[in-house]
C-alpha beads as a LAMMPS data file, in Angstrom:
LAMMPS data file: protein, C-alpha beads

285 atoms
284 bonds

1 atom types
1 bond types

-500.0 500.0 xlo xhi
-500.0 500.0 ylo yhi
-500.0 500.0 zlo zhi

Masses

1 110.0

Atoms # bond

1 1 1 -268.959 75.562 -65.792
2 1 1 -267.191 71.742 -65.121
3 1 1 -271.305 70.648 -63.979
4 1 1 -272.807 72.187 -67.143
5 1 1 -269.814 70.804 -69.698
6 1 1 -270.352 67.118 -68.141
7 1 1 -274.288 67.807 -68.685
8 1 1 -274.106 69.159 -72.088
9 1 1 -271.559 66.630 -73.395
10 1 1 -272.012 63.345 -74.856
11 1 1 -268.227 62.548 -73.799
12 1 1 -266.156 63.114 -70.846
13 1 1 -262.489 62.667 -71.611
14 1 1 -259.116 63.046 -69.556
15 1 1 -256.197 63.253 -71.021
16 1 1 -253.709 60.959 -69.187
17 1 1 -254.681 58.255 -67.405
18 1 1 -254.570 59.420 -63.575
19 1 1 -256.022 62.672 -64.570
20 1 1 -258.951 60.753 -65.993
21 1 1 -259.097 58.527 -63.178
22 1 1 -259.293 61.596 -60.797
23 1 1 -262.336 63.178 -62.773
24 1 1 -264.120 59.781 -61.669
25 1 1 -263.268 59.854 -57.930
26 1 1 -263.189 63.401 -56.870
27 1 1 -264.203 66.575 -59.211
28 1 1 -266.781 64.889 -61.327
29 1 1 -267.399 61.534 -58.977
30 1 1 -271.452 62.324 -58.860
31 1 1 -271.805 62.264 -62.156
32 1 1 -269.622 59.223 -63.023
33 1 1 -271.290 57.578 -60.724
34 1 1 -274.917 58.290 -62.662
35 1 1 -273.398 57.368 -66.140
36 1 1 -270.012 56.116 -66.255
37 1 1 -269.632 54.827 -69.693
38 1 1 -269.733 58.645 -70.568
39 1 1 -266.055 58.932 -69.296
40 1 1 -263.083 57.799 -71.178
41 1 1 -259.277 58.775 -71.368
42 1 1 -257.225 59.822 -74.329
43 1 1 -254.064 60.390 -73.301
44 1 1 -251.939 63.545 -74.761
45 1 1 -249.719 63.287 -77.513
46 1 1 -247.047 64.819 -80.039
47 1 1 -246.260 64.105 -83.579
48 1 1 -243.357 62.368 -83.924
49 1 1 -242.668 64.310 -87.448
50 1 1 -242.268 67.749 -85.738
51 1 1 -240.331 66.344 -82.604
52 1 1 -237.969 64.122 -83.820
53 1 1 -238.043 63.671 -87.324
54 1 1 -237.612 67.133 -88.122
55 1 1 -236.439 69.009 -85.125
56 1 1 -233.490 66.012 -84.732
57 1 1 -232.580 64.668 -87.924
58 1 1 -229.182 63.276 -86.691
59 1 1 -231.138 61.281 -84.288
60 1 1 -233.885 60.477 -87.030
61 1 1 -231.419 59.289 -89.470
62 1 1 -229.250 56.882 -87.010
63 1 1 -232.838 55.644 -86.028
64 1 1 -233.645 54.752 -89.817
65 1 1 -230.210 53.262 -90.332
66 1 1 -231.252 50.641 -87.772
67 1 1 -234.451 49.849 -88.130
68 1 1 -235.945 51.692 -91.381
69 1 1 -238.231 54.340 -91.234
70 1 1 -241.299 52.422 -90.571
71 1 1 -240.956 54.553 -87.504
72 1 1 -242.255 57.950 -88.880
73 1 1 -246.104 56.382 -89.055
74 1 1 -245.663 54.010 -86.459
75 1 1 -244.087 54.772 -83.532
76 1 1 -244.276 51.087 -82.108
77 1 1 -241.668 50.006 -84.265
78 1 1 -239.171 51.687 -82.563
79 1 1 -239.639 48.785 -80.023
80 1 1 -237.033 47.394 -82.934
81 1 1 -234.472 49.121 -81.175
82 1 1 -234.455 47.164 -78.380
83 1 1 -232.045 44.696 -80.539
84 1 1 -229.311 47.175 -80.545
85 1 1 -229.044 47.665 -76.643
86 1 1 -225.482 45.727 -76.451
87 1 1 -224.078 47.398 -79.796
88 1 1 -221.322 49.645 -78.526
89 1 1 -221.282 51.309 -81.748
90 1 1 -224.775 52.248 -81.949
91 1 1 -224.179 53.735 -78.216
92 1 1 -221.858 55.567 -79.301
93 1 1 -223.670 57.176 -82.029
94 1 1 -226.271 58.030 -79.755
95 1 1 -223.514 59.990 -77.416
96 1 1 -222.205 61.700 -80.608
97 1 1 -225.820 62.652 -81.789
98 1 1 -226.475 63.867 -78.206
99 1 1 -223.082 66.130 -78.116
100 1 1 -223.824 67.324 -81.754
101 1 1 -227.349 68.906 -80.636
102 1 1 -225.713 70.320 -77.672
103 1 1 -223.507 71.789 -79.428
104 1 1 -226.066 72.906 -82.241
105 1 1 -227.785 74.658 -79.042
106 1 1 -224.734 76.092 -77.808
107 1 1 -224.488 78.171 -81.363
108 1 1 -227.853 79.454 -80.145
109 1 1 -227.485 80.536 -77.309
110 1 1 -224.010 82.553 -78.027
111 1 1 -225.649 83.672 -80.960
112 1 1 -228.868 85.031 -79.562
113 1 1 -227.943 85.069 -75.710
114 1 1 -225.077 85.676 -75.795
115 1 1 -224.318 82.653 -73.434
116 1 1 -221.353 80.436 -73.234
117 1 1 -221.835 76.994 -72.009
118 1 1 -219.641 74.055 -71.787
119 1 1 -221.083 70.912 -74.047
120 1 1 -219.257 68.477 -71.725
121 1 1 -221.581 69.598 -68.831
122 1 1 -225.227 68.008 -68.406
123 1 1 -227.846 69.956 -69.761
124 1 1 -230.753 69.856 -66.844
125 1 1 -233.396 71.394 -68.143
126 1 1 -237.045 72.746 -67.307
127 1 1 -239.253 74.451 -70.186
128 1 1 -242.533 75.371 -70.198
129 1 1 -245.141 77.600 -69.191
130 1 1 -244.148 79.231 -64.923
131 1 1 -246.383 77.968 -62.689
132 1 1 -246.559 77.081 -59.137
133 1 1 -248.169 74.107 -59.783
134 1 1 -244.964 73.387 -62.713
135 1 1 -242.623 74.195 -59.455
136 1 1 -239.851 75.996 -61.147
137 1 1 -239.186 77.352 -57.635
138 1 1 -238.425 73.458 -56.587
139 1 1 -236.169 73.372 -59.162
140 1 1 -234.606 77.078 -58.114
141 1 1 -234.152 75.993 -54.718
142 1 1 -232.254 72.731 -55.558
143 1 1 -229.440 74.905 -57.796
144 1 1 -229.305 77.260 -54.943
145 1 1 -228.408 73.644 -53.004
146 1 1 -226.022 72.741 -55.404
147 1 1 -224.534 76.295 -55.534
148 1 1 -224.042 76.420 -51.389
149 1 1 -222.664 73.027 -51.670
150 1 1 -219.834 74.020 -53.721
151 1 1 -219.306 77.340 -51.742
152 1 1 -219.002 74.951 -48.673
153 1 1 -216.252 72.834 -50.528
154 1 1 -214.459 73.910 -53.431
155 1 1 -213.279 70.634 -53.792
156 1 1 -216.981 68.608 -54.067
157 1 1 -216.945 66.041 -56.504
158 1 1 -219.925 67.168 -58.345
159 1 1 -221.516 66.779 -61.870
160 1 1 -220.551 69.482 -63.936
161 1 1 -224.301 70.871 -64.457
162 1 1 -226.306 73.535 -67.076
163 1 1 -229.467 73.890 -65.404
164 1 1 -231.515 75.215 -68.428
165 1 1 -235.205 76.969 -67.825
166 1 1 -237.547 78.426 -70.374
167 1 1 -241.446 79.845 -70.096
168 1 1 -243.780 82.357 -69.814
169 1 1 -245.901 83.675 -66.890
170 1 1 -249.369 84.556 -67.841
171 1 1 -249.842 89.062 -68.003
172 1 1 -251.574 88.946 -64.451
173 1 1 -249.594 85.882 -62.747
174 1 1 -247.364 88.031 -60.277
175 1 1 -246.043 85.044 -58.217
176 1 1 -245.045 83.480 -61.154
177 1 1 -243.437 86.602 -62.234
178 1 1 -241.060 86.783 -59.129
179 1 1 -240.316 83.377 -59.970
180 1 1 -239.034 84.361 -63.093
181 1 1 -237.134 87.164 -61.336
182 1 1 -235.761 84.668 -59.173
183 1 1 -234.430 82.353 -61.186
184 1 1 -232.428 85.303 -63.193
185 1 1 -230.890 86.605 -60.184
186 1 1 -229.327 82.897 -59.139
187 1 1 -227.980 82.924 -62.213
188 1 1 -226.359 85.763 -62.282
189 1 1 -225.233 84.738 -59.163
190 1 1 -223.698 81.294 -59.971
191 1 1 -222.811 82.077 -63.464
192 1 1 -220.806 85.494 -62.576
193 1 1 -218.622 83.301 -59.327
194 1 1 -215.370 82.236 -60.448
195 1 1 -215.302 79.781 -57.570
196 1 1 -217.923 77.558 -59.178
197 1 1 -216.545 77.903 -62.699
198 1 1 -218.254 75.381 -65.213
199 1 1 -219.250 72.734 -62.066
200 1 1 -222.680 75.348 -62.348
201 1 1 -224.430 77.328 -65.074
202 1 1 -227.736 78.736 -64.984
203 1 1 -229.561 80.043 -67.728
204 1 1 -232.846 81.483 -68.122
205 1 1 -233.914 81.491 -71.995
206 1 1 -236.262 84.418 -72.735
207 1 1 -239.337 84.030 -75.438
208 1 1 -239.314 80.618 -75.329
209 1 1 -241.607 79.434 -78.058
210 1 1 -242.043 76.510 -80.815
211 1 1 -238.549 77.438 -82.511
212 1 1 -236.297 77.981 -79.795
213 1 1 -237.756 74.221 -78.074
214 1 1 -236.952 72.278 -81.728
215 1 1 -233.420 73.399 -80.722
216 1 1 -233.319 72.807 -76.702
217 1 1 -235.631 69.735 -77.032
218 1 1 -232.536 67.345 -79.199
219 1 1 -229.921 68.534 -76.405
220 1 1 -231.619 67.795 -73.126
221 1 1 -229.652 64.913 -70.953
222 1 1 -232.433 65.460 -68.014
223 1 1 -235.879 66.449 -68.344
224 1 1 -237.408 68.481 -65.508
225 1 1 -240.638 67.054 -65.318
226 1 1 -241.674 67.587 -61.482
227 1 1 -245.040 69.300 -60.461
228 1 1 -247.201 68.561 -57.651
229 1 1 -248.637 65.456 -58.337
230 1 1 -251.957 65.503 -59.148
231 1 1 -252.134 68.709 -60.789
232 1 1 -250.785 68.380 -64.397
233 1 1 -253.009 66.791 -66.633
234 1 1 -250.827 65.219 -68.813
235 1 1 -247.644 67.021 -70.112
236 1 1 -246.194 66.650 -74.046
237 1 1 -242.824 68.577 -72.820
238 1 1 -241.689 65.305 -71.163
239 1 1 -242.706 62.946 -74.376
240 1 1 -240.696 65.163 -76.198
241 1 1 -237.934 65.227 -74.440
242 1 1 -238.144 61.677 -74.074
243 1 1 -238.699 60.441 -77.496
244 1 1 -234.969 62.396 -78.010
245 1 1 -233.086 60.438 -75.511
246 1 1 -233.710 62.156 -72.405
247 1 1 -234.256 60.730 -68.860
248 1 1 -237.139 62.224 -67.026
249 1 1 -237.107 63.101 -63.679
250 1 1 -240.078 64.001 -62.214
251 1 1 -242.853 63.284 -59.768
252 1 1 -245.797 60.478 -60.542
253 1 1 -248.016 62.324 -62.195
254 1 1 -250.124 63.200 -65.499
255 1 1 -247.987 61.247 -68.124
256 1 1 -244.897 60.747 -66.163
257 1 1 -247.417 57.628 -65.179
258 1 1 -247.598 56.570 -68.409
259 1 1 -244.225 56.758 -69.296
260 1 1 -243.145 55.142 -66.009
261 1 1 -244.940 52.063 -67.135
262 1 1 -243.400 51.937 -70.768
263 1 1 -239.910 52.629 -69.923
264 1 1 -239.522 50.717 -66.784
265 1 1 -238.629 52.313 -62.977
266 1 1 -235.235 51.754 -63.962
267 1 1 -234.917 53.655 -66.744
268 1 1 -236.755 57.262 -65.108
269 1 1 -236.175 58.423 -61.525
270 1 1 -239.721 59.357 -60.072
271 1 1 -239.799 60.775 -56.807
272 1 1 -241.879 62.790 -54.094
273 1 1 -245.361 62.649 -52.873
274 1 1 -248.520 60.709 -54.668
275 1 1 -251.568 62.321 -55.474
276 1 1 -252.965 60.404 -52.344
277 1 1 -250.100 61.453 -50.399
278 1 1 -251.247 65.014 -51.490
279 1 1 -254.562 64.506 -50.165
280 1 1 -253.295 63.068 -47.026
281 1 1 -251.331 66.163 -46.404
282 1 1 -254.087 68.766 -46.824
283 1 1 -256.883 67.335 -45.005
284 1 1 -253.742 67.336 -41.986
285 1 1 -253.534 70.790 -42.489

Bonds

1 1 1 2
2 1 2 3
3 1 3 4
4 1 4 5
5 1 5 6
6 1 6 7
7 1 7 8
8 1 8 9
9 1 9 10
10 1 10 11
11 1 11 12
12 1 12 13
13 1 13 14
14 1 14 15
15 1 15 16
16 1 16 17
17 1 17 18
18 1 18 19
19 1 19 20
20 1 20 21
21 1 21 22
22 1 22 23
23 1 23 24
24 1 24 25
25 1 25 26
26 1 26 27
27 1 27 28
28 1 28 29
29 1 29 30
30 1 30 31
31 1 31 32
32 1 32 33
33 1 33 34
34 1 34 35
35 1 35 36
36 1 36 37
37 1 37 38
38 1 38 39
39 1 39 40
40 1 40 41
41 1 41 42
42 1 42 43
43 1 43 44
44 1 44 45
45 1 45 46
46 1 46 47
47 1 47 48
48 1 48 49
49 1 49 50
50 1 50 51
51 1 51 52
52 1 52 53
53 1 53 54
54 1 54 55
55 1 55 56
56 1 56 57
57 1 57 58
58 1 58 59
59 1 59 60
60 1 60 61
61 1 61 62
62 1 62 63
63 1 63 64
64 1 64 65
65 1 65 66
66 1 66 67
67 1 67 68
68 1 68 69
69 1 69 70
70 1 70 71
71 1 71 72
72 1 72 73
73 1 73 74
74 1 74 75
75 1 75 76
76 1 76 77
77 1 77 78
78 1 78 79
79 1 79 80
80 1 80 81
81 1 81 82
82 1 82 83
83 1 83 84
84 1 84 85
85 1 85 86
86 1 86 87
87 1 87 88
88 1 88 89
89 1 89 90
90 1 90 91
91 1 91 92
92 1 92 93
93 1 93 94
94 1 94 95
95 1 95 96
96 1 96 97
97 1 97 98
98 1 98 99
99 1 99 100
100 1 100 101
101 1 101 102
102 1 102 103
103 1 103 104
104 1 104 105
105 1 105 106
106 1 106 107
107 1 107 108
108 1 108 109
109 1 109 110
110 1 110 111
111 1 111 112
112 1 112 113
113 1 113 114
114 1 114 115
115 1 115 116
116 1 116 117
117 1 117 118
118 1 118 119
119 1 119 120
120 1 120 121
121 1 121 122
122 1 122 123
123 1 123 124
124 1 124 125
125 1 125 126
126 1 126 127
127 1 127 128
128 1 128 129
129 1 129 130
130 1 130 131
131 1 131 132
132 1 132 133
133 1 133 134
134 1 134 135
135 1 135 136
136 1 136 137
137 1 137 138
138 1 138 139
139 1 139 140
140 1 140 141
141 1 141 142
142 1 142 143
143 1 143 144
144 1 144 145
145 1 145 146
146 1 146 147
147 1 147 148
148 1 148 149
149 1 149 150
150 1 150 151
151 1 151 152
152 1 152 153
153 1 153 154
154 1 154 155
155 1 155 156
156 1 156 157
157 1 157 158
158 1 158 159
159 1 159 160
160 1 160 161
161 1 161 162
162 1 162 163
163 1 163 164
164 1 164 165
165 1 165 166
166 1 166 167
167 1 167 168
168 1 168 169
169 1 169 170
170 1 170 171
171 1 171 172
172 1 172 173
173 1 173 174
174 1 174 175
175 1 175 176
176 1 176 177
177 1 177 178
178 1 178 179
179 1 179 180
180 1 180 181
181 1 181 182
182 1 182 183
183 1 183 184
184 1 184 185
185 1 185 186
186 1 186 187
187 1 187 188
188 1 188 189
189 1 189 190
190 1 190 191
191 1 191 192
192 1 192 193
193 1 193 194
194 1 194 195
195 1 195 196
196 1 196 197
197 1 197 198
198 1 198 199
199 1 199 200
200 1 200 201
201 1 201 202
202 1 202 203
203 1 203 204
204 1 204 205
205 1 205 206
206 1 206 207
207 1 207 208
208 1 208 209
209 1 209 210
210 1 210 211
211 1 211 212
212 1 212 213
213 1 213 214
214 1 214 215
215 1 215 216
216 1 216 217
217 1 217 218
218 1 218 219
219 1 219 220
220 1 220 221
221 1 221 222
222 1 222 223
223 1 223 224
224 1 224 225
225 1 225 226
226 1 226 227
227 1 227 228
228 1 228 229
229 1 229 230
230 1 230 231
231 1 231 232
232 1 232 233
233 1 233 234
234 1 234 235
235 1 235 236
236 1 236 237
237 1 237 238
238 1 238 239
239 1 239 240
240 1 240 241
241 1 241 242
242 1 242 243
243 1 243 244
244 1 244 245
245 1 245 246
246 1 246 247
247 1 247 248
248 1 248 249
249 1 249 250
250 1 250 251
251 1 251 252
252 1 252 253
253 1 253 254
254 1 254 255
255 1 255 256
256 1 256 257
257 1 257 258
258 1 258 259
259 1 259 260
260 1 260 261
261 1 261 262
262 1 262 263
263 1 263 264
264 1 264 265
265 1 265 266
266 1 266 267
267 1 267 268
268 1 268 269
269 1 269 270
270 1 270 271
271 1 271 272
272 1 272 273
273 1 273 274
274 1 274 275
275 1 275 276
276 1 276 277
277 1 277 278
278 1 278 279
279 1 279 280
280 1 280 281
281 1 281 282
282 1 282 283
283 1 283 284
284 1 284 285
């Protein structure tokens, strides 16, 4: 179906800029080769009305205070805030903004959850659709290693966390289903031990959808964006999360690239394999 599309199209596009450079060297290399001025790449994007502007106004309106709201048509000019790096009291505002959300998201989830979490902790956080691929599992099996960890020593020095996750598994997706189930019964496990206390809370959000993320999005402190590289195409969870002060984690690929390259290395920790790596490791076997 790939073959015919490429054949029947007048445009091939990918939408971030390793996915489209993969198209070109591996699935569709034959016909790139034959006419390569028929590929291009148009990276994925949000609106920055929905995602900040309205889904954060306390961010949105310490934003205009700044710089104007030039902003809300043209996202470049928040570039302008680069000037206000050293103000301590702008820095501040942005930690009260951030605790404000949390706490906006805390109402939620008591609310409709009937969760209690601490707004002092850091909100880690993973939402979107469970796949294998998305590697919710990864993220699983690294509370589970924060969990033993404190079992091991009660006294660990440790980052009081809220690991966050959100998604649906497609009707048929089993795997992804036990994932799901997984997740749920760590936390139950972590959340229900006295011994860990508020060093560890795990939450798994049910019906996550459009609503619910305009009120996770604003609180996130660390954005979960880490799937096997070379398999997403792009991502908008992590621009969204990033364009309301979160830093990304994740693994270089789709437009964790991107975003890499506009933020700086210093200022988003990428880790794990490359998409050549990847390659590497399955023609070893």
């Amino acid at each position: 179906m790939g073959y015919l599309s490429v054949v029947g199209s007048h445009v091939v596009n990918g939408v971030a800029q390793l996915h489209s450079n993969l198209l070109k060297s591996t699935i569709f290399k034959d016909f790139y080769e034959l006419n390569p001025e028929k590929f291009q790449n148009k990276t994925n994007g949000i609106t920055p009305r929905r995602w900040l502007l309205s889904c954060n106004p306390n961010l949105s309106e310490l934003i205009t205070s700044k710089i104007g709201d030039d902003w809300i048509t043209d996202l470049s000019k928040l570039a302008k805030l680069r000037d206000h790096i050293d103000d301590e009291q702008f820095i501040r505002d942005l930690q009260r903004v951030k605790l404000e959300n949390k706490k906006r998201l805390i109402k939620v989830l008591e609310k409709d959850f009937k969760i209690t979490v601490n707004p002092d902790t850091m909100f880690d956080v993973q939402v979107k659709r469970i796949h294998e691929y998305k590697r919710q599992l990864l993220n699983c099996l690294h509370v589970i290693t924060l969990y033993n960890r404190i079992k091991d020593n009660p006294k660990i020095d440790i980052v009081p966390r809220t690991v966050i996750f959100g998604g649906k598994a497609a009707p048929g997706y089993q795997t992804a289903k036990l994932i799901i189930k997984l997740i749920c019964n760590v936390a139950r496990t972590v959340s229900n031990d006295p011994a860990v206390g508020d060093r560890l809370k795990v939450i798994f959000l049910e019906n996550y959808r459009v609503s619910l993320a305009e009120k996770i999005i604003p609180a996130v402190d660390l954005s979960e964006q880490i799937s096997l590289a070379g398999l997403e195409a792009s991502g908008t969870g992590n621009m969204k999360m990033m364009l309301n002060g979160a830093l990304t984690i994740g693994t270089y690929d789709g437009a964790n690239v991107e975003i890499d390259e506009e933020v700086g290395r210093d200022n988003i920790f990428i880790f794990g394999m490359t998409v050549e790596d990847v390659d590497a490791l399955r023609e070893k076997g």
